[in-house]
C-alpha positions, 0 to 999 in steps of 0.5 A, a space after each residue: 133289592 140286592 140283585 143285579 139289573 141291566 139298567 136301573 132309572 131313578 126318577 118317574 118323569 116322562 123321559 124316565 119313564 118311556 125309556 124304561 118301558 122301551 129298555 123293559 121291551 128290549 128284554 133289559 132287566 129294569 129296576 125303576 125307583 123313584 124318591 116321591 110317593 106319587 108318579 111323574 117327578 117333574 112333569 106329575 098331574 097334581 091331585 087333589 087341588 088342595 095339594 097344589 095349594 100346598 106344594 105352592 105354599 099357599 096357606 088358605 085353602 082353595 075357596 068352595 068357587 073351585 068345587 071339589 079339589 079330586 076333580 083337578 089334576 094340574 099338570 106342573 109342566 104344560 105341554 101337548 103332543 103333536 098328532 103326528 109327532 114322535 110321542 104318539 108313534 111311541 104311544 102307538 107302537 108300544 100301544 101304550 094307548 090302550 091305557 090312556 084317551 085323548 082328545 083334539 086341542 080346539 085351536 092354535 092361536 098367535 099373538 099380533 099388535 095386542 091381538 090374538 088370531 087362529 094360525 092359518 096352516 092350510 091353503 083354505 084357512 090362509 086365504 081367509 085370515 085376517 093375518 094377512 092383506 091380499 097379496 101376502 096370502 097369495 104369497 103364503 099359499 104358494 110357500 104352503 103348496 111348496 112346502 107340502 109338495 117338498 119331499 127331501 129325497 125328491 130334487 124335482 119338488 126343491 124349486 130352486 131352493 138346497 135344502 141343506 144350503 139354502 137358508 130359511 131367511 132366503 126361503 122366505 125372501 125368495 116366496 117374498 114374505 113380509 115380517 108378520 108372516 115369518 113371524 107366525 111361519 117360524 114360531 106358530 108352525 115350525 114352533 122355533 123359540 128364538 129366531 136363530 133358525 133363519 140363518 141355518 139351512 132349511 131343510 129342519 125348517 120345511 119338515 117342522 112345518 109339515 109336520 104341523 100340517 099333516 098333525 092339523 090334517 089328521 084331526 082339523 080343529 089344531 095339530 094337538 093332543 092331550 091325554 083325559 086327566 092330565 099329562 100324569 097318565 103319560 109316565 104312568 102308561 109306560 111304567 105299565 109297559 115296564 111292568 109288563 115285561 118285568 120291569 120292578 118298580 119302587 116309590 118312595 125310596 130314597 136315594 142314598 149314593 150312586 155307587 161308583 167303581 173306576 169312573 163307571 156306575 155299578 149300583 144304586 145305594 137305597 136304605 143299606 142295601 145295594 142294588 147293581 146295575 150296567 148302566 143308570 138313567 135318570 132326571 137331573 136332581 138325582 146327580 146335581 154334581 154331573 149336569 150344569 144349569 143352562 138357564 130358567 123356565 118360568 111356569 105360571 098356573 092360572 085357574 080361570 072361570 072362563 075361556 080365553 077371549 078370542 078364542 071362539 071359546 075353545 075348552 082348550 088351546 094354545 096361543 104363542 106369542 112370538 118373541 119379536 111381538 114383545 121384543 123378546 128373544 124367545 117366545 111366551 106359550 100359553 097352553 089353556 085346557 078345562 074341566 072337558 078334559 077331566 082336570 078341573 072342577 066344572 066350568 073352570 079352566 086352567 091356563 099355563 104361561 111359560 117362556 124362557 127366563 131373560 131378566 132378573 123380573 121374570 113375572 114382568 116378562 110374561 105380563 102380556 099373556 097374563 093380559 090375555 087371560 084376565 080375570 084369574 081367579 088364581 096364580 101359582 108361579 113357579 120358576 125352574 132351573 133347566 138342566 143339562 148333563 155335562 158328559 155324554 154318559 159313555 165313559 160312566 155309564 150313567 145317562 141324565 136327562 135334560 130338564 123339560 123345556 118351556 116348548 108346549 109340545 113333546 118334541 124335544 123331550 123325544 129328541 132326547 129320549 132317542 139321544 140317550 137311547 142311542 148313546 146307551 145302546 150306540 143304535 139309532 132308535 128305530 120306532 119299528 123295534 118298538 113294536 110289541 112282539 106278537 103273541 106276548 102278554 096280551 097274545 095267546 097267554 091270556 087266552 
């Protein structure tokens, strides 16, 4: 362990994870060590189910109903990945995906009036939901035909609107939308969690939303994709790619001090020995003295024996509840998946609540989704502080991640995966460069 790296990342968590592999492909040399026994950090698949009971606190075993506890892999933080999102191009130019299989999320809900209903994204879907009286879906339509007609660079597709002028209140108005529609428009397609984004220039807006349309096209059931045996498979396909390109990786190896000289970071101490670096990356529990709290996600693991009502009885979805439905300022997500994905027993199902923290009673906040998932054989609630770096790393060398947010997708965790990338190297991270160099590992070396 007494060498000199260019990087050295602690902790295995997606965005750990993904820019070690990316730094490893860059022809970095990588030293990735991380505290636990087992990939993925905060964001691991935790497998068998008795170890979920136990990481839980729960004292009983979990009773013989829930089958065999190696056929569950409980993902700790719910998420989904966008079919046309950023995730998947990282997963498809690194071709990461060689290890790992996916499968189409059955359906996107939104929750109305105590109901919940699929969200309309498609001029045919619009037309026949019952979201919306008549005329309001003539109304959506013509705002689903603007918004995949528009194109940034192209004045001719704007109708009147700037998009980086106009604000999205006034787009709405202007397509004479009603409360319900910006409602599952803001917050089931452009997948905000507040509302602060009505007053803010459109143009961020309009791309969310087509993205979310050209995801849906893709595939057709819902703009979603997740892996077969949980989200643990991510972090571990590119430590994979680490590895390849001569990344070392180390489990189960403490993390004694980050060792420091004039402000900037020259190594990691673990178990006596020093290991030197140019530059660290790392989650947040490995330099509580260099990030800041900025809030709380509380996370809920329901096992069910049944799927969500409503829902056409979809193996996996997703349902948002948007803030303004439950007088909130931010949205409750739940994110339903099951033994078709390999990570329950058969016949269960595994749904997450999560949302933001916003009073001193976080259970009371997420009540109305756990309304929607009765009967639920089993609860585990955890509640987490998020995390954010204090400094932007160029003066120390030493990068922290943010923690994972209660969104249901990987949007902003690749946001700041190309934010540290680009403050580490000072480039812009270009999915292009990501492309593995023909002719290598799995080139002409094998043959």
């Amino acid at each position: 362990m007494d060498e000199e790296y260019d990087v050295i990342v602690l902790g295995t968590g997606l965005t750990e994870c993904i820019l070690s592999g990316i730094m490893s492909v860059n022809g970095k040399k990588v030293l990735h060590m991380d505290r636990n026994p087992y990939y993925g950090g905060e964001s691991s698949s935790i497998t068998p189910l008795e170890e979920l009971y136990k990481r839980f606190g729960l004292t009983d075993s979990p009773p013989e109903s829930m089958g065999r506890g190696r056929d569950w892999n409980v993902d700790l933080i719910p998420k989904f990945l966008m079919a046309n999102g950023q995730l998947v191009k990282m997963l498809l130019y690194t071709e990461v995906t060689r290890y790992l299989d996916f499968k189409v999320v059955e359906g996107s809900f939104v929750y109305k009036g105590g109901k919940i209903y699929k969200v309309p994204s498609t001029e045919t879907e619009a037309l026949a939901s019952n979201l919306m009286g008549m005329f309001e879906k003539r109304r959506f339509r013509r705002f689903l035909v603007f918004v995949a007609n528009f194109d940034e660079n192209d004045p001719k597709t704007f109708e009147g609107v700037d998009p980086k002028a106009t604000t999205m209140r006034d787009v709405y108005k202007k397509f004479d939308l009603g409360q319900d529609v910006i409602d599952f428009t803001g917050h089931a397609l452009a997948l905000y969690r507040t509302d602060d984004y009505l007053d803010v220039p459109c143009l961020e807006t309009v791309n969310r939303i087509k993205l979310y349309s050209e995801s849906l096209a893709r595939y057709g059931k819902s703009p979603y994709l997740y892996p077969l045996y949980g989200l643990g498979e991510l972090p571990q396909g590119f430590a994979r790619l680490s590895a390849i390109y001569g990344g070392t990786y180390m489990l189960n190896k403490p993390v004694d001090e980050i060792v420091m000289e004039d402000g900037h970071v020259v190594g990691v101490k673990s178990e006596g020995e020093v290991a030197r670096c140019k530059q660290l990356i790392c989650d947040p529990s490995y330099i509580q003295d260099r990030v800041r709290k900025a809030g709380q996600v509380i996370r809920v693991i329901c096992v069910l024996s049944h799927p969500i009502k409503n829902t056409n009885d979809a193996n996996s979805c997703q349902i948002i509840i948007p803030q303004n439905q439950v007088n909130r300022k931010s949205d409750i997500y739940v994110c339903m998946i099951s033994y078709a994905h390999n990570v329950a027993a058969q016949g269960k199902y595994i749904a997450i609540v999560s949302t933001t923290v916003e009073t001193s009673e976080p259970e009371a906040e997420i009540e109305p989704a756990l309304e929607l998932l009765e009967p639920i054989d089993q609860k585990f609630v955890a509640i987490s502080d998020l995390y954010e770096p204090t400094d932007d790393g160029t003066e120390s060398q030493v990068f922290a991640s943010r923690s994972y947010d209660a969104t249901t997708h990987f949007e902003t965790t690749c946001n700041d995966i190309k934010d540290i990338y680009k403050r580490m190297t000072g480039s812009d991270f270009d999915f292009e460069n990501m492309k593995r160099k023909q002719n290598d590992v799995f080139g002409e070396d094998e043959q």
